[in-house]
C-alpha positions in Angstrom: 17.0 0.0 -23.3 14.8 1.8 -20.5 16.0 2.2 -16.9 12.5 3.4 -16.1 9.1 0.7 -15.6 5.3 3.1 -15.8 4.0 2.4 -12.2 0.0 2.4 -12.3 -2.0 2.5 -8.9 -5.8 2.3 -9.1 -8.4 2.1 -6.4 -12.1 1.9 -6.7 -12.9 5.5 -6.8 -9.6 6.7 -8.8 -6.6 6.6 -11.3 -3.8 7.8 -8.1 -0.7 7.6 -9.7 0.9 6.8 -13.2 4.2 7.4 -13.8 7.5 5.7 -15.6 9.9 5.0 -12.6 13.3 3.1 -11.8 11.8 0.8 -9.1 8.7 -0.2 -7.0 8.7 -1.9 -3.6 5.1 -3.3 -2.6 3.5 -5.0 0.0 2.9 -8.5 -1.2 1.5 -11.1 0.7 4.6 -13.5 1.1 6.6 -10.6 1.9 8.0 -7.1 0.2 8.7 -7.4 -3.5 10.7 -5.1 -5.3 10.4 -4.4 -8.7 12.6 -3.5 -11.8 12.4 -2.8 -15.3 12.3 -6.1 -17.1 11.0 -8.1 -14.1 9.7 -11.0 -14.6 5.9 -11.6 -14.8 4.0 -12.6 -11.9 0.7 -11.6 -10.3 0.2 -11.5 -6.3 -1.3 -10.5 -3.9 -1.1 -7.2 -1.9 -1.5 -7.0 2.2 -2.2 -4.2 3.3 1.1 -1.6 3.8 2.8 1.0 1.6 4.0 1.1 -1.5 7.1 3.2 -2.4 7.7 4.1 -6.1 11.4 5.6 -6.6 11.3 8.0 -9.2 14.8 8.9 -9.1 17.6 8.1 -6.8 16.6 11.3 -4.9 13.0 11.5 -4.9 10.6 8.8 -3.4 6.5 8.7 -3.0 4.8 6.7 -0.9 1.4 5.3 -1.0 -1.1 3.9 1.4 -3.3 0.4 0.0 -5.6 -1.5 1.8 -4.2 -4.6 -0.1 -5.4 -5.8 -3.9 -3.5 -7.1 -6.1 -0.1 -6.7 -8.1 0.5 -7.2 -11.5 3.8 -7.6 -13.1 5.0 -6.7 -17.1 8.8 -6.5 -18.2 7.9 -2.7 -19.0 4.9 -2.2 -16.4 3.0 -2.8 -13.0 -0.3 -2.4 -12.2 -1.7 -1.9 -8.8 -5.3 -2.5 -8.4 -6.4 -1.5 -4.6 -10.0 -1.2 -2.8 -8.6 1.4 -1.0 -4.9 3.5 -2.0 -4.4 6.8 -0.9 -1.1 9.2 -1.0 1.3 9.2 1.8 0.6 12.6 2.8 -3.3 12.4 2.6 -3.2 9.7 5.8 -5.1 10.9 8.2 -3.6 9.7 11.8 -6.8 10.8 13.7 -8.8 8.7 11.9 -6.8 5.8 11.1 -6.4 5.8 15.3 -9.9 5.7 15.8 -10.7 2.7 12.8 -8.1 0.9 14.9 -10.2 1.4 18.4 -13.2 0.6 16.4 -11.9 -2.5 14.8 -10.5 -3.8 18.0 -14.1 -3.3 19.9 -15.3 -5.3 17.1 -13.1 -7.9 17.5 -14.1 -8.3 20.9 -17.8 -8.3 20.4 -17.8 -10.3 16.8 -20.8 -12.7 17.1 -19.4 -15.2 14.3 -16.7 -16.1 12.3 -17.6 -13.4 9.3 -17.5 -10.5 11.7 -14.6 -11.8 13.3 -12.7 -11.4 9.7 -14.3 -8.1 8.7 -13.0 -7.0 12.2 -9.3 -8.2 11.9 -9.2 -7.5 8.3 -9.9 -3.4 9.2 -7.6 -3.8 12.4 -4.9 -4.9 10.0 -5.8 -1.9 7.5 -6.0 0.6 10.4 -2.9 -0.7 11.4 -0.7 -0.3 8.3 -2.2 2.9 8.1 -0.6 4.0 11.4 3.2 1.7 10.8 2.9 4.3 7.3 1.9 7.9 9.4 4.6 7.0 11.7 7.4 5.8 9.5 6.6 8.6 7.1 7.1 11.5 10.7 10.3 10.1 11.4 11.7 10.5 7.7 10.2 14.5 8.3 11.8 14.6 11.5 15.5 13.0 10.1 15.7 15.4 7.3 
């Protein structure tokens, strides 16, 4: 009887992370799911946010995914992202500057479809920045 489930996040460009651990909170889009071993099955959608994988009751890593989607197995999940980066590799510079860019966008979007493009990165940048910040004040608390 395992009290571990192997944690897979994959982007387009990269294998991130792979890993037996005792739970996994991701960003689904009907809300947070967490996940145990022996969950039940189930396939969703991510929105973008972060995804925590606790490895032991001390230790937690945190991950950055533009959204995708989550799969579910009794003894696995998958995470299959566009975009998934580590915690630590966030870059707040940038991720303010996608945000100012996005919003511009928004304002100027001729049609419908760049409309969506522009509010879909505003979300992105956006999560991006909740992550950066929620991940300082965990520094800044220890």
């Amino acid at each position: 009887m395992s009290d571990k489930i192997r944690l897979e996040i994959v982007s387009a460009e990269q294998e991130l992370f792979s890993k037996d651990v005792e739970m996994v909170y991701a960003p689904a889009e009907m809300g947070e799911v967490g996940v145990s071993p022996k969950h039940t099955p189930l396939i969703t959608k991510l929105k973008p946010g972060d995804v925590r994988a606790q490895i032991s009751k001390d230790e937690i890593e945190t991950f950055y995914v533009s959204g995708g989607i989550l799969e579910i197995q009794p003894s696995e999940v998958t995470i299959l992202s566009d975009t998934a980066l580590r915690g630590e590799d966030l870059d707040e510079a940038r991720a303010i500057e996608a945000e100012k860019v996005a919003q511009e966008a928004m304002r100027n979007s001729s049609n419908e479809m760049d409309t969506q493009k522009a509010k879909s990165e505003l979300l992105q940048a956006a999560a991006q920045l909740r992550l950066i910040k929620k991940l300082k004040g965990k520094v800044k608390n220890k």
